[in-house]
C-alpha positions in Angstrom: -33.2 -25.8 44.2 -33.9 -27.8 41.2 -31.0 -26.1 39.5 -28.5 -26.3 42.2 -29.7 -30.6 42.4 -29.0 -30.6 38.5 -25.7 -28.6 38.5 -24.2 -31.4 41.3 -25.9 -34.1 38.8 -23.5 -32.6 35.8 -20.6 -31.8 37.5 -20.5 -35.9 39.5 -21.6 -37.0 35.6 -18.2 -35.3 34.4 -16.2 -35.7 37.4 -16.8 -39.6 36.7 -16.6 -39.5 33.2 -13.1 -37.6 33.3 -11.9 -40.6 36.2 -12.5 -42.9 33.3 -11.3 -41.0 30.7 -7.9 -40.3 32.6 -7.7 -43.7 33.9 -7.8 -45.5 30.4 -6.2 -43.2 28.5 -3.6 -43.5 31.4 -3.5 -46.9 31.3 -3.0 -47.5 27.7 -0.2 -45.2 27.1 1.7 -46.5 30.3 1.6 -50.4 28.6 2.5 -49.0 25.3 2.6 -51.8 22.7 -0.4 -53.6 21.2 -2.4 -51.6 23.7 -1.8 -48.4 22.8 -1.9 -49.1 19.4 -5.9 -50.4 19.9 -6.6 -47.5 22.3 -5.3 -44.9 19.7 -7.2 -46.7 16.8 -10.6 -46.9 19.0 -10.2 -43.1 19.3 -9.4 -42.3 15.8 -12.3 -44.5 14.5 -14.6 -42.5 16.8 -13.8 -39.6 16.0 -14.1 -40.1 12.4 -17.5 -41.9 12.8 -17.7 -38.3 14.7 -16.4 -36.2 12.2 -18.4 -37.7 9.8 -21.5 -37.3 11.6 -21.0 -33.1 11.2 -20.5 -33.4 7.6 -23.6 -35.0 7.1 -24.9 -31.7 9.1 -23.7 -29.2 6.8 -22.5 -30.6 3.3 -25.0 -30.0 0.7 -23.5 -32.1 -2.0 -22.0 -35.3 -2.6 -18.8 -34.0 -4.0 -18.7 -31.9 -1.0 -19.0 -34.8 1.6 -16.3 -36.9 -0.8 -14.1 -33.8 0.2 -14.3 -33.5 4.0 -14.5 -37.6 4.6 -11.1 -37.6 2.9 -9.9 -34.7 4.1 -10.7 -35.9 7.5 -9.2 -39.4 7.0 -6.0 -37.7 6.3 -6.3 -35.3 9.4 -6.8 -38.0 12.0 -4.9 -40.9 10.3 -1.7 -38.4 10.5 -2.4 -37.1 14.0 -3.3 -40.9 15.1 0.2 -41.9 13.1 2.6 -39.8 15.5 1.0 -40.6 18.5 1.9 -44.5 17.9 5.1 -43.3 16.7 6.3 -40.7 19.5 5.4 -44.0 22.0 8.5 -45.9 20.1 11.8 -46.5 22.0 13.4 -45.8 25.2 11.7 -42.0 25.4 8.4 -42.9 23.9 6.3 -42.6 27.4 8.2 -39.6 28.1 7.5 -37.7 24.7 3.9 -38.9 24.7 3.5 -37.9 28.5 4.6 -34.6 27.2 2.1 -34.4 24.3 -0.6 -35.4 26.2 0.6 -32.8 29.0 0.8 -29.9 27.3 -2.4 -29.7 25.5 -3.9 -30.8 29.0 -2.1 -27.6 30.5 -2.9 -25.3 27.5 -6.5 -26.1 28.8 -6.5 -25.7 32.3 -4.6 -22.6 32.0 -6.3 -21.0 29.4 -9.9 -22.0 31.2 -8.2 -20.5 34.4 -6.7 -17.6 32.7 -9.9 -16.2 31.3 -11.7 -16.9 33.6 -9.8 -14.9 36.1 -9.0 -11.9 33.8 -11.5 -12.0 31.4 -11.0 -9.5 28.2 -11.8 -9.5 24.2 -12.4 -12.5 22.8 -10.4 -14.1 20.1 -13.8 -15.6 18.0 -16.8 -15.0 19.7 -18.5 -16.0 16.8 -17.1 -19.6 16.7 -16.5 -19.8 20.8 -17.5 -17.1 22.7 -15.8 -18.2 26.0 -12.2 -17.9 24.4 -10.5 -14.9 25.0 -6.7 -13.7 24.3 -6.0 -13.9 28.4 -6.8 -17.6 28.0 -4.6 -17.9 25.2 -1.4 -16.1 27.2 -2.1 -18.6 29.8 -2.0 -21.4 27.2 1.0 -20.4 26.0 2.4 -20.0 30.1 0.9 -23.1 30.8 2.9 -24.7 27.7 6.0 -23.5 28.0 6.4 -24.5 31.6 5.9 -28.3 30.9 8.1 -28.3 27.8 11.0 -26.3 30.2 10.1 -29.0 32.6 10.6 -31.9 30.4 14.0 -29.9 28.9 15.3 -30.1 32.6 13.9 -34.0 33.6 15.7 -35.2 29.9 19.0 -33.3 30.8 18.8 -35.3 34.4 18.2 -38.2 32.7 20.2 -38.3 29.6 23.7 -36.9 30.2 23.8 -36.6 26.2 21.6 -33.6 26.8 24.0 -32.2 29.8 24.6 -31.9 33.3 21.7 -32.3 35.5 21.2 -28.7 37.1 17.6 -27.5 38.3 19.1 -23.8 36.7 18.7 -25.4 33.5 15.2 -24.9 33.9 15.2 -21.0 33.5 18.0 -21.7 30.8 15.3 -23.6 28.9 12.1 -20.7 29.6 13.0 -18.5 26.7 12.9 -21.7 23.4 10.0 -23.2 25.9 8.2 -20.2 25.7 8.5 -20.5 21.4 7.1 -24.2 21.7 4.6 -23.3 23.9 3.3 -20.3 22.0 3.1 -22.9 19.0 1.7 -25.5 20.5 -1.3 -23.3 22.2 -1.9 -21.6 18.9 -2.3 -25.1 17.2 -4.3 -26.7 19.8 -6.7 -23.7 19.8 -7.1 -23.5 16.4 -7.8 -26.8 16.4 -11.1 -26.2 18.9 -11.7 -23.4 16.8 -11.9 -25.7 13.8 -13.9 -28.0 15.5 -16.2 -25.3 16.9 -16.6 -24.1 13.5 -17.7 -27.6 12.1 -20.6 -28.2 15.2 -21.8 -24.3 14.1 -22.1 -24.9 10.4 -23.5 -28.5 11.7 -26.2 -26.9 13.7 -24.7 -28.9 16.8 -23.8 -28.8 20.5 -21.4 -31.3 21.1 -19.6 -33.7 18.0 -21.4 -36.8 20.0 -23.1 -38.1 23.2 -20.4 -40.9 23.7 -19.0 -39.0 26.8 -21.7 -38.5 29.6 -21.2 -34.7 30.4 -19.0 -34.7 27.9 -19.8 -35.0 24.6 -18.1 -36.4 22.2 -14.6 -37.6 21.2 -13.7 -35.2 19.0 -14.8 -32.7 21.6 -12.3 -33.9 23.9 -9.2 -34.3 21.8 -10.1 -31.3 19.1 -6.6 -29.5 20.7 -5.0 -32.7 20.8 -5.4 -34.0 17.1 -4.4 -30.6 15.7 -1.1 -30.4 18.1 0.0 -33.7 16.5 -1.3 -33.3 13.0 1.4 -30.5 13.2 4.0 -32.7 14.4 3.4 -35.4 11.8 3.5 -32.7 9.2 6.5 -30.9 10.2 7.7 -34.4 10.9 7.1 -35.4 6.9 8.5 -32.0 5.8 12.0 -33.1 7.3 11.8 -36.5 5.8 11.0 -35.0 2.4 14.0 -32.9 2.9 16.2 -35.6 3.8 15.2 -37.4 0.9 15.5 -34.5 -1.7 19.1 -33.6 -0.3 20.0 -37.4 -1.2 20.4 -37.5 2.9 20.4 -41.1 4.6 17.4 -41.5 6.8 19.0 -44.1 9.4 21.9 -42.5 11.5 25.5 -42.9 10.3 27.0 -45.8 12.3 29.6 -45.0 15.2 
C-alpha cells in the first residue's frame, strides 16, 4: 500500500513538474526575442553548473577538470548558440518547434518502442533500459515529424512547391535519413551523459527538477542534436570561406 501511495506521489511530482517544464519552455520559445534568449542562457548556465558538478565526481586531477570545464563550455555554448540562432527570421518558431519536436518524439517513441518489444540492449552497461527497438522507434518517431514539417513548409512557402498532402510520402524516404541521424545523435548524447553520472557515482546530474532530476538530465538528447547542427553548421561556413564564397546571398 505504501508503495502504490508513493508511486502516485512520483508520478503527480513529475506530471506537475513536466506542466511547468512544457509550459515555460513553451512560453519562451513562442515570444522569441529577449526572452528566449534569457530562457536558453538560464538553461545553459544550469547545466554547466550541472556538468560541472559530475566532473568534480570523477576527475582526479586538476589538469583533468581544466579539460572537461572547457570542453563542456564549448559543448553547451555551441548547442545553446543554434538554438538562439534557428529562432531568427520569419521560420525561426517553426525550425525551433521542429528541434524541440523531434528529440521530444525520439523519446516517446523509443520509451514506447522498447517498452512494447523489448530485445538486446544497445549499452546496458551505461543505460540498461535502452534497447535497439527503442532506437528504430526513435528513428520512426523522427522521421515522421521532419516529413511533417517537409509538407506544412511546402503549404506554406510556395518556394518549396505546391501544397499537396502526397508530398508527405514523397518526403518519408530523406525524412527517414534525418531521422535516423538525429535519433543516433540524441541517444548518444544520453549515452554520454549516462556515462558521466556512472563514472560520477550519481543518479541524476541534479535535484533542480522534482521527479526529475536535473537539467542536463532533461535536455542530454537535446544539446547533442544541436551541438551537431552548430557543428555541421560551422563546417559549411568554413567551406564557404575557404572557397573565397560570399556568405550573404547574391542580390536579385
Amino acid at each position: 500500500m505504501a508503495d502504490a501511495e508513493k508511486t502516485a506521489s512520483d508520478l503527480g511530482k513529475r506530471s506537475l513538474s513536466a506542466f511547468v517544464m512544457v509550459a515555460v519552455a513553451g512560453t519562451a520559445i513562442w515570444l522569441g526575442g529577449p526572452v528566449w534568449a534569457l530562457f536558453v542562457a538560464s538553461v545553459a548556465t544550469g547545466v554547466y553548473w550541472e556538468w560541472s558538478g559530475l566532473v568534480r565526481g570523477f576527475a582526479t586531477s586538476a589538469g583533468q577538470r581544466l579539460g572537461w570545464m572547457i570542453g563542456g563550455f564549448v559543448y553547451i555554448v555551441v548547442a545553446a548558440t543554434t538554438l538562439l540562432i534557428l529562432r531568427l527570421d520569419a521560420f525561426g518558431l517553426s525550425r525551433t518547434l521542429l528541434m524541440v519536436l523531434v528529440v521530444v518524439a525520439i523519446d516517446v517513441c523509443a520509451y514506447f518502442s522498447g517498452r512494447t518489444f523489448g530485445g538486446p540492449k544497445i549499452a546496458p552497461k551505461l543505460s540498461p533500459k535502452k534497447t535497439w527497438a527503442g532506437l528504430y522507434g526513435g528513428v520512426g518517431g523522427a522521421a515522421l515529424v521532419i516529413a511533417g514539417y517537409a509538407t506544412w513548409l511546402s503549404c506554406y512557402d510556395p518556394a518549396f512547391g505546391h501544397c499537396e498532402i502526397e508530398r508527405f510520402g514523397r518526403h518519408l524516404p530523406l525524412a527517414l535519413v534525418g531521422g535516423t541521424l538525429a535519433a543516433v545523435t540524441a541517444q548518444a548524447g544520453d549515452f554520454f551523459e549516462s556515462w558521466m553520472k556512472r563514472r560520477a557515482g550519481v543518479k541524476d546530474s541534479g535535484k533542480l527538477i522534482p521527479g526529475h532530476g536535473g537539467l542536463f538530465d532533461r535536455v542530454d538528447g537535446l544539446l547533442a542534436l544541436n551541438f551537431a547542427v552548430g557543428v555541421f553548421g560551422l563546417l559549411i561556413i568554413g567551406g564557404r570561406l575557404l572557397s573565397g564564397a560570399s556568405l550573404l546571398p547574391s542580390p536579385a
